[in-house]
VODOZA-403258 format. One record per residue: residue number from 1; x, y, z of N, C-alpha, C in turn; chain. Coordinates in nm, 2 decimals, decimal comma. Layout:
R;num;n_X;n_Y;n_Z;ca_X;ca_Y;ca_Z;c_X;c_Y;c_Z;chaine
R;NUM;X;Y;Z;X;Y;Z;X;Y;Z;A
...
***
This chain:
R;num;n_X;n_Y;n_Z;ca_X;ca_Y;ca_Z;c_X;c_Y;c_Z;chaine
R;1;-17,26;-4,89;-5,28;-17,19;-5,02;-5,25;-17,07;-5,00;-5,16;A
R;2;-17,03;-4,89;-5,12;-16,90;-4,89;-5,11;-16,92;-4,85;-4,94;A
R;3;-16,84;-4,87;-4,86;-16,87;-4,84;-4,72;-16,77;-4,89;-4,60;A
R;4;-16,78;-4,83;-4,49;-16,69;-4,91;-4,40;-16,68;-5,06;-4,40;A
R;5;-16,76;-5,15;-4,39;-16,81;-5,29;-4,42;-16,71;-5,35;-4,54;A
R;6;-16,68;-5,28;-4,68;-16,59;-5,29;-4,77;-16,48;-5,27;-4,75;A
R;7;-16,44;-5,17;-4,71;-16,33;-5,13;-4,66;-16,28;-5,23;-4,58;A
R;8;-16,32;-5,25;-4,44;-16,25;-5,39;-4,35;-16,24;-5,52;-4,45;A
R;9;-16,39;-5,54;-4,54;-16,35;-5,70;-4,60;-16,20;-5,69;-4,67;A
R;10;-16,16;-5,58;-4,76;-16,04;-5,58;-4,81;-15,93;-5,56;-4,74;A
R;11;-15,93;-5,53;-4,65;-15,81;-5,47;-4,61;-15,74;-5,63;-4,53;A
R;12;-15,64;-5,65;-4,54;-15,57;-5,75;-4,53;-15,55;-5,72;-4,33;A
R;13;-15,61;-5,86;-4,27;-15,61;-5,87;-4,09;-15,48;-5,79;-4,06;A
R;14;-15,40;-5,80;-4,07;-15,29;-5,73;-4,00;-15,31;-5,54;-4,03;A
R;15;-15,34;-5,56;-4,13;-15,33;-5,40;-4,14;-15,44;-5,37;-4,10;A
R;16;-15,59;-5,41;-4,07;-15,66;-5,36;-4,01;-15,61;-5,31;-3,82;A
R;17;-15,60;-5,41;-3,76;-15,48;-5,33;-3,66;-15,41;-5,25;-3,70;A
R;18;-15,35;-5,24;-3,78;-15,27;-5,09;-3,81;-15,38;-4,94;-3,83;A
R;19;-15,46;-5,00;-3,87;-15,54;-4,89;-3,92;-15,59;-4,85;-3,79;A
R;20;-15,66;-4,94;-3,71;-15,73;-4,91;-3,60;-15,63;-4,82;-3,50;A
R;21;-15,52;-4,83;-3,52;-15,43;-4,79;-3,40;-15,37;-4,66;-3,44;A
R;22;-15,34;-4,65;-3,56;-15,35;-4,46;-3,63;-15,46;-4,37;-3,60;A
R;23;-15,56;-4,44;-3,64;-15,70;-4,35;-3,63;-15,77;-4,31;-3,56;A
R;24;-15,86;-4,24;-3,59;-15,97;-4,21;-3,47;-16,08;-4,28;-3,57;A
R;25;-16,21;-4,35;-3,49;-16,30;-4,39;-3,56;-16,33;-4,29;-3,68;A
R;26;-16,34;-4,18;-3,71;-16,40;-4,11;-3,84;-16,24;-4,12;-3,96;A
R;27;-16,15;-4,10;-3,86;-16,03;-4,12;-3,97;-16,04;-4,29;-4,04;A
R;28;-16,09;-4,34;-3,98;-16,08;-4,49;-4,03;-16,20;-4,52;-4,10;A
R;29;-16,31;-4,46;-4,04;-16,44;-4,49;-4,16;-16,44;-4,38;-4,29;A
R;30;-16,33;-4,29;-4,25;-16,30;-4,19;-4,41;-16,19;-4,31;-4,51;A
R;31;-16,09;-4,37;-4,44;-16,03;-4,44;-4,48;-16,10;-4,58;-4,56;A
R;32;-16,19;-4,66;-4,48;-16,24;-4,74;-4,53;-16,31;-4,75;-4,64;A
R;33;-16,38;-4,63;-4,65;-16,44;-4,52;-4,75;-16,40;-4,53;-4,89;A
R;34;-16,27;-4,45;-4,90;-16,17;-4,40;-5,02;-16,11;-4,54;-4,99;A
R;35;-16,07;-4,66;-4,96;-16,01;-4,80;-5,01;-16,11;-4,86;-5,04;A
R;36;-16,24;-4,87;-5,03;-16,34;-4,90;-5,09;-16,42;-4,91;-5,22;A
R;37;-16,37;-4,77;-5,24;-16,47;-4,71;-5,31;-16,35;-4,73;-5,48;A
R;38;-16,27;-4,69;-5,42;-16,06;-4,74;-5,49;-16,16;-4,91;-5,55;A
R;39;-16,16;-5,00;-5,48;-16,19;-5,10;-5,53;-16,27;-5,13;-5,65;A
R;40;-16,42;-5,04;-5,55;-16,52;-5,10;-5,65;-16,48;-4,99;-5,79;A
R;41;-16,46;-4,88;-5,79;-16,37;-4,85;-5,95;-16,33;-4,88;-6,00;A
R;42;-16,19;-4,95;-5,96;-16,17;-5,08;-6,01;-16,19;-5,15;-6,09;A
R;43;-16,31;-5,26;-6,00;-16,38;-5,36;-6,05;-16,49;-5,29;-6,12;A
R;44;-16,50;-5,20;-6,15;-16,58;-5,15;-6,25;-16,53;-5,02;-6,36;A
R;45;-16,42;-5,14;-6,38;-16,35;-5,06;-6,55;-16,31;-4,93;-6,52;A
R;46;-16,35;-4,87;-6,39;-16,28;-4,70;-6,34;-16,16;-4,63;-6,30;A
R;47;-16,04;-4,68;-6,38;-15,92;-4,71;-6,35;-15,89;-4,51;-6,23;A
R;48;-15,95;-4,39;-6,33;-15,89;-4,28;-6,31;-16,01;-4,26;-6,17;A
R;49;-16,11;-4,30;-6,16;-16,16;-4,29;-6,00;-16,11;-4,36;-5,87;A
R;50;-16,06;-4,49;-5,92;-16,00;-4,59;-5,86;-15,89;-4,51;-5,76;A
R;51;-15,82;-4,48;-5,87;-15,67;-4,40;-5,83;-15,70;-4,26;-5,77;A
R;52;-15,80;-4,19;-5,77;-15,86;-4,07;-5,70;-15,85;-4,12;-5,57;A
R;53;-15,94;-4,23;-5,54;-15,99;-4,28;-5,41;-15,85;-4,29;-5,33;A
R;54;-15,78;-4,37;-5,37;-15,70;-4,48;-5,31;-15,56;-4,35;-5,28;A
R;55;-15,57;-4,24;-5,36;-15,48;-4,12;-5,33;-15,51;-4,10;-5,18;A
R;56;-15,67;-4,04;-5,23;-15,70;-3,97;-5,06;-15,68;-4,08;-4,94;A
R;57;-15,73;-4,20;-5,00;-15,69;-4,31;-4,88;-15,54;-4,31;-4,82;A
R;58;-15,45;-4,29;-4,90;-15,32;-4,29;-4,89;-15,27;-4,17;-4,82;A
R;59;-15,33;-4,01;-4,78;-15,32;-3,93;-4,75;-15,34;-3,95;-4,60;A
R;60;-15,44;-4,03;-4,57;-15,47;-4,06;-4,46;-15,40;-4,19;-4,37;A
R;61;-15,33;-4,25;-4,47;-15,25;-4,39;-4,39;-15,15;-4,39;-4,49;A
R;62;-15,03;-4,30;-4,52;-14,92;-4,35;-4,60;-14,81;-4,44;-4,60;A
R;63;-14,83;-4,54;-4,47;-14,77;-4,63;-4,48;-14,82;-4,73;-4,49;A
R;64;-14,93;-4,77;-4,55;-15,04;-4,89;-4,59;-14,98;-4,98;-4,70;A
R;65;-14,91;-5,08;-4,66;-14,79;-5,08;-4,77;-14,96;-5,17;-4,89;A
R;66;-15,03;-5,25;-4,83;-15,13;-5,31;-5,00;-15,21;-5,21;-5,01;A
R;67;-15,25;-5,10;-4,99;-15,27;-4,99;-5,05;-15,18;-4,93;-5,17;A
R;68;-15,07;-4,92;-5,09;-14,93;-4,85;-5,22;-14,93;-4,96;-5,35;A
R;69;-14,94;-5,09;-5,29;-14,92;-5,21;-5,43;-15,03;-5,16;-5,48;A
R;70;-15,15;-5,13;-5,46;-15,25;-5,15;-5,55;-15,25;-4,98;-5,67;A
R;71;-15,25;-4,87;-5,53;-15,23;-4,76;-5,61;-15,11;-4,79;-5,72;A
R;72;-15,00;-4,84;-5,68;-14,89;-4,84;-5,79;-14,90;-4,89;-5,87;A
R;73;-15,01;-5,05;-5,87;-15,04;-5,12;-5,98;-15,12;-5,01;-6,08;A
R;74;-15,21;-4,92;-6,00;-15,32;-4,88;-6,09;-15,21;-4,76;-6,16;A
R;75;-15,14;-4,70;-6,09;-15,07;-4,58;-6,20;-14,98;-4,69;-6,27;A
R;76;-14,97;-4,80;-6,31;-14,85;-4,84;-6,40;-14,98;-4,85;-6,51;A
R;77;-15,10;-4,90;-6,46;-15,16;-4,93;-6,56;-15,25;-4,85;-6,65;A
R;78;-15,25;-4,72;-6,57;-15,32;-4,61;-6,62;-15,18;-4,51;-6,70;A
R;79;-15,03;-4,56;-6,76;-14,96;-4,50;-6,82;-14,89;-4,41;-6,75;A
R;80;-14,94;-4,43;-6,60;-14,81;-4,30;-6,51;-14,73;-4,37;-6,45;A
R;81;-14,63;-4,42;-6,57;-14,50;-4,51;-6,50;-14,43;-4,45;-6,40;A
R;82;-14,37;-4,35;-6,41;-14,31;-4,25;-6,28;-14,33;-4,27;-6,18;A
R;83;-14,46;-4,23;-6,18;-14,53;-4,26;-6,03;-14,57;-4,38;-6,02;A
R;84;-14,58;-4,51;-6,08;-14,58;-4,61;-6,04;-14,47;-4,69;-5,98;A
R;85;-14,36;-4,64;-6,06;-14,25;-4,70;-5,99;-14,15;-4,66;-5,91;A
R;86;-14,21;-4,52;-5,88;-14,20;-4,45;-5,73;-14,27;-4,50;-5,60;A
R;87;-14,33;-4,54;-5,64;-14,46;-4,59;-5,53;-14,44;-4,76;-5,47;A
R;88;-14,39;-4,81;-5,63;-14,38;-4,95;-5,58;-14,24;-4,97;-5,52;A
R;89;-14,12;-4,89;-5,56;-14,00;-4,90;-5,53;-13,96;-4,86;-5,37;A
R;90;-14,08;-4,82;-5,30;-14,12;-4,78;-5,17;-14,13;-4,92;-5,08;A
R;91;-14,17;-5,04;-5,15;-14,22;-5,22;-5,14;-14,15;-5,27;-5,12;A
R;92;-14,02;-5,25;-5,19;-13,90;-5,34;-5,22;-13,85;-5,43;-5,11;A
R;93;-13,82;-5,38;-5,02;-13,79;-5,41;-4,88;-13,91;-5,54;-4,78;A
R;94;-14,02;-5,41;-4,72;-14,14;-5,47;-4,69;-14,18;-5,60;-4,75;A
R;95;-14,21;-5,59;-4,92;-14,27;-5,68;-4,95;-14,19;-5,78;-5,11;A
R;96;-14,06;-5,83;-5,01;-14,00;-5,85;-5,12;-14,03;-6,04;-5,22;A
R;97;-14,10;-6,06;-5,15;-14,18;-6,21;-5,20;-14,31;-6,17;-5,28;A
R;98;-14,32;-6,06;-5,30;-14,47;-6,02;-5,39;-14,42;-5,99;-5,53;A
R;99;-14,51;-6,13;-5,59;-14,47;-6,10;-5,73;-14,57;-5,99;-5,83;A
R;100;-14,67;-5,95;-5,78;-14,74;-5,82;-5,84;-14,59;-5,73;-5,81;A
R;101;-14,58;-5,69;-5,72;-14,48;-5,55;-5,73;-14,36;-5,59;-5,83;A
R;102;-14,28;-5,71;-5,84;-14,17;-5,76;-5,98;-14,30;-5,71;-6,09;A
R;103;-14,38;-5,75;-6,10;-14,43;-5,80;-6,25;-14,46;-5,64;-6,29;A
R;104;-14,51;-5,62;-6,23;-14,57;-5,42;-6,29;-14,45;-5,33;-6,25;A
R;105;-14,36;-5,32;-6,20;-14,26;-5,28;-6,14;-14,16;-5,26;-6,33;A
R;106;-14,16;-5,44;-6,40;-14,09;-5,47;-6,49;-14,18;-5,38;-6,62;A
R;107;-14,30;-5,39;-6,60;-14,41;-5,33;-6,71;-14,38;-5,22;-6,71;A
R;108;-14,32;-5,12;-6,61;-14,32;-4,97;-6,61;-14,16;-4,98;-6,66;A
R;109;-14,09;-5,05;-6,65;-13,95;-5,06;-6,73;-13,99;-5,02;-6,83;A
R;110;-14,05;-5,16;-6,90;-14,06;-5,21;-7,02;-14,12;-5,05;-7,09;A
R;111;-14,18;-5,00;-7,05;-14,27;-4,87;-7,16;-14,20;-4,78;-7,10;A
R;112;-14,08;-4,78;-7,05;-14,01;-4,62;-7,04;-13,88;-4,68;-7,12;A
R;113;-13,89;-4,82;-7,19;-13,75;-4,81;-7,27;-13,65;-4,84;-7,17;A
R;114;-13,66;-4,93;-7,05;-13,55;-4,99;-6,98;-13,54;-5,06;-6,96;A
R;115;-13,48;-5,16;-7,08;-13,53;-5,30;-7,10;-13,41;-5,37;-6,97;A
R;116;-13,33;-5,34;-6,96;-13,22;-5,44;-6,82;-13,30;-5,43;-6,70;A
R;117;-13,39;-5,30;-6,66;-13,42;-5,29;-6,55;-13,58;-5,39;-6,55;A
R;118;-13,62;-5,44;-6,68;-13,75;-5,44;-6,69;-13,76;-5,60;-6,66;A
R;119;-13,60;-5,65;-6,74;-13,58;-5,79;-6,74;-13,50;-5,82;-6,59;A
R;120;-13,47;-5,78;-6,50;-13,43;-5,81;-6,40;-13,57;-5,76;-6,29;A
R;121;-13,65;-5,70;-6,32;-13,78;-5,70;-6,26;-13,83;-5,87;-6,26;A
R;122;-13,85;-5,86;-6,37;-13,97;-5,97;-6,43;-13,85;-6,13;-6,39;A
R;123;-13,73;-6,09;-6,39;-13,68;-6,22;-6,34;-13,66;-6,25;-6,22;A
R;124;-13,70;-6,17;-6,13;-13,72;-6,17;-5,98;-13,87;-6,22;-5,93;A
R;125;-13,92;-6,16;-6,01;-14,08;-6,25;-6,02;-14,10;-6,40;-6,08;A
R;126;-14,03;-6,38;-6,19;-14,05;-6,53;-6,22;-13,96;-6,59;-6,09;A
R;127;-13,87;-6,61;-6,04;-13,78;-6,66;-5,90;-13,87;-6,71;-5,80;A
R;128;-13,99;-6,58;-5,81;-14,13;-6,60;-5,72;-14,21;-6,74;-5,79;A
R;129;-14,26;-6,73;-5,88;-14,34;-6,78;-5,94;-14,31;-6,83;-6,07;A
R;130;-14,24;-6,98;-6,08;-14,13;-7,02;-6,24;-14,23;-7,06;-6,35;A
R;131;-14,33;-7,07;-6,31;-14,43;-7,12;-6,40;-14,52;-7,04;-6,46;A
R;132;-14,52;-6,92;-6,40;-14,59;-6,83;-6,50;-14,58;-6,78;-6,61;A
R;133;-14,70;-6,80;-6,70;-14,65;-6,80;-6,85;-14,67;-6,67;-6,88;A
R;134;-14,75;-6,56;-6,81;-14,72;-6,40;-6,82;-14,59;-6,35;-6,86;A
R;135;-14,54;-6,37;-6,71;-14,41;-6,32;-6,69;-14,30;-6,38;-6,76;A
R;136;-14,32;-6,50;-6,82;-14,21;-6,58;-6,92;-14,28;-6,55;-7,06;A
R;137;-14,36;-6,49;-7,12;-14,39;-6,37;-7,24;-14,36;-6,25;-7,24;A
R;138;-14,35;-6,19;-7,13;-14,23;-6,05;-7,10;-14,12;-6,05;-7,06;A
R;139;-14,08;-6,17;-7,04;-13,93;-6,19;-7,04;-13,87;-6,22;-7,20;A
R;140;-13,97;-6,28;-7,28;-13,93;-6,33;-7,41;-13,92;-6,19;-7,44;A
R;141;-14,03;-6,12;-7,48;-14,02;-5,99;-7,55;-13,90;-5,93;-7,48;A
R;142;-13,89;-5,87;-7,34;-13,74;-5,78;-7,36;-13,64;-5,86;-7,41;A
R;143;-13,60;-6,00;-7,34;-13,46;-6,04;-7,43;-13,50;-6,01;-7,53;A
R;144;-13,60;-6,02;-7,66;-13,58;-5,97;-7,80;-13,53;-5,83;-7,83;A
R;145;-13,61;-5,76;-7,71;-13,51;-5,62;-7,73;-13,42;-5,58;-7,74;A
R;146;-13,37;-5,69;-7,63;-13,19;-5,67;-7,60;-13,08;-5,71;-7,70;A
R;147;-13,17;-5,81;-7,80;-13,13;-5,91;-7,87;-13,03;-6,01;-7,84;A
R;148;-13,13;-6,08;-7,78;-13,12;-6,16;-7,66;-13,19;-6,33;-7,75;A
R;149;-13,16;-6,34;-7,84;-13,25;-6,40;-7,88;-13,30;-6,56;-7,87;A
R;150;-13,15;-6,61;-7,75;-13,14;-6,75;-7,74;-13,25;-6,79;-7,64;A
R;151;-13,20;-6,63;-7,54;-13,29;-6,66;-7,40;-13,43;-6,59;-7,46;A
R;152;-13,48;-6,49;-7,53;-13,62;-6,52;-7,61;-13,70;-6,63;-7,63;A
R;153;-13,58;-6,72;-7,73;-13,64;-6,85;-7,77;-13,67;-6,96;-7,67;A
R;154;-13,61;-6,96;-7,56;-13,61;-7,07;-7,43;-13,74;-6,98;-7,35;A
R;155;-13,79;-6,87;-7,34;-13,88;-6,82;-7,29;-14,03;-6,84;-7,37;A
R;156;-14,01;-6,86;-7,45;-14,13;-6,85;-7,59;-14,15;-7,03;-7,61;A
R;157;-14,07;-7,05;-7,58;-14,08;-7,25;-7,59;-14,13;-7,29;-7,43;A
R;158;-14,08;-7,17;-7,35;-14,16;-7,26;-7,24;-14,32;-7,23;-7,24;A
R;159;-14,33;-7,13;-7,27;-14,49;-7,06;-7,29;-14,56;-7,18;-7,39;A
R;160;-14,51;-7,21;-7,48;-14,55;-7,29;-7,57;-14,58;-7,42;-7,54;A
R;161;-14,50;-7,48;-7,47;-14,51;-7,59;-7,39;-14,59;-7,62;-7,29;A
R;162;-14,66;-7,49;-7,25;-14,76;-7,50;-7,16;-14,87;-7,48;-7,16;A
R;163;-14,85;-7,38;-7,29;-15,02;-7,34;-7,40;-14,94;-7,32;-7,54;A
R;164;-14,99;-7,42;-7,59;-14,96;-7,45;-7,74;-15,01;-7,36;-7,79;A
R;165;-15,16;-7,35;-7,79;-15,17;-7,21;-7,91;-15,19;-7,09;-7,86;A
R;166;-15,11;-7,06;-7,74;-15,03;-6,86;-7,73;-15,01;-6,82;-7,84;A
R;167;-15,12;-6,72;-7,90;-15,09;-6,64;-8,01;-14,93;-6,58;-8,00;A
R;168;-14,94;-6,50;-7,90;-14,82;-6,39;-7,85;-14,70;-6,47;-7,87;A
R;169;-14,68;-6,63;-7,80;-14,57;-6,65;-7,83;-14,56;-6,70;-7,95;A
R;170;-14,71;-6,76;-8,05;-14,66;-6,84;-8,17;-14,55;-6,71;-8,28;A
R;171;-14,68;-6,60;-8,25;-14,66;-6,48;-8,35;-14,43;-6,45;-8,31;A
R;172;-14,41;-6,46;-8,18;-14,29;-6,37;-8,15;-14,20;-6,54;-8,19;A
R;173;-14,21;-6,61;-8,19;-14,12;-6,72;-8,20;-14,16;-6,73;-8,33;A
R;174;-14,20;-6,70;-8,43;-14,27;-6,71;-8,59;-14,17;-6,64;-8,59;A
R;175;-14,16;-6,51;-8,56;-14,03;-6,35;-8,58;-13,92;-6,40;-8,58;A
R;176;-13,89;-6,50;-8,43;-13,77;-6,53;-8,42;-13,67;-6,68;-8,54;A
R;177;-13,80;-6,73;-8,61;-13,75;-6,82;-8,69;-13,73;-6,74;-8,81;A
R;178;-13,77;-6,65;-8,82;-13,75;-6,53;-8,93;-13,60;-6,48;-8,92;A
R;179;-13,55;-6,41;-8,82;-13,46;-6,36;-8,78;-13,34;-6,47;-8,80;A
R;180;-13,34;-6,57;-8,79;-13,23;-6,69;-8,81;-13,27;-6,75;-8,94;A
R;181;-13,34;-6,68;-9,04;-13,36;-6,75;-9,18;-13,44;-6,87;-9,19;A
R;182;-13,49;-6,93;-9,06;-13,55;-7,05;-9,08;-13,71;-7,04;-9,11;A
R;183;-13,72;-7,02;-9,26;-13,82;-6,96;-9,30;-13,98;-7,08;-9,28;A
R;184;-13,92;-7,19;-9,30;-14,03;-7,27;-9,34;-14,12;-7,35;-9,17;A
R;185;-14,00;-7,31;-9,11;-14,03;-7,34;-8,92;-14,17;-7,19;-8,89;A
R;186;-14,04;-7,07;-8,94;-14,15;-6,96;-8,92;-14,28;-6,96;-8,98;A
R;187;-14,33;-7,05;-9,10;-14,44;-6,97;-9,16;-14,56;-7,10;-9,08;A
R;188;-14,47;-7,25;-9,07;-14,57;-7,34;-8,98;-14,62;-7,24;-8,82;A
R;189;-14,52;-7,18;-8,75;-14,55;-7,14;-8,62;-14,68;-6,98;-8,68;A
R;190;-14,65;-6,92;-8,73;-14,73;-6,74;-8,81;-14,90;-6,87;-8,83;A
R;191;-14,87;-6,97;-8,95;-15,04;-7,02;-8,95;-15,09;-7,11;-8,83;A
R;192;-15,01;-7,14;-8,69;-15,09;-7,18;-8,61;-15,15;-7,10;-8,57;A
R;193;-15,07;-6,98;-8,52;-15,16;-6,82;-8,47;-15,26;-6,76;-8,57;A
***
């Protein structure tokens, strides 16, 4: 399935000019190759072949900046925060309106235990995008880390407001009626979830 033909569909019009103008035709159909093949692993649950591919693709055009988003997405999500947010922290500049690079940028915070860097990630993304109830459930959880708990609660009420039965936020705003003694609020929000 995988092939030059894949390679060009994904690759975003402008950077196909880029590619064409680095290459020699076999450097480019090697390329197209390994970002292809990156994909369809991918899309087929193969997170550690995905990231094989999209290496060697990267060897061959290292300044492919939706290449690097996607490799970085895939090492944050395969647990190699380091190198994920080596890779995405490369973006910053280039692609500073892309809320994938805030949102997984904030997720490799969050699991190395950096919760200011994780909530100043994820609040630059929400900036992008105010309505997303993702990134307004990982902004609840670090303020709880931080013990943060007012701006928790205003993040867990907007999720709520927009999907009433969010387990994640009934269960974390259930904690947080706990946490302030308001026992009988918490045990209605714990049996919606």
């Amino acid at each position: 399935p995988a092939g030059g033909y894949e390679g060009e569909r994904h690759l975003k019009k402008r950077s196909i000019e880029k590619v064409r103008k680095l290459f020699s035709p076999s450097d480019r159909k090697a390329f197209n190759r390994f970002y292809s093949r990156g994909y369809y692993f991918r899309e087929s649950n193969m997170l550690p072949q995905a990231v094989s591919e999209w290496e060697r693709a990267l060897k061959l055009c290292p300044e492919h900046s939706e290449l690097k988003l996607e490799l970085g997405i895939a090492y944050v999500e395969s647990g190699k925060y380091s190198r994920g947010l080596k890779l995405l922290s490369t973006l910053l500049e280039e692609m500073p309106d892309e809320v994938e690079l805030f949102f997984y940028m904030g997720a490799a915070y969050f699991e190395k235990g950096k919760m200011l860097k994780a909530a100043r990630s994820w609040k630059r993304a929400l900036k992008l995008l105010p309505e997303d109830v993702d990134i307004q459930l990982c902004l609840a959880e670090t303020e709880m880390e931080l013990g943060h708990t007012r701006k928790a609660a205003e993040h867990l009420d907007f999720v709520l407001s927009h999907e009433p039965g969010n387990i994640d936020a009934l269960n974390r705003r259930g904690m947080l009626y706990l946490t302030k003694g308001k026992h009988q609020e918490a045990v209605e929000l714990l049996r919606r979830s």
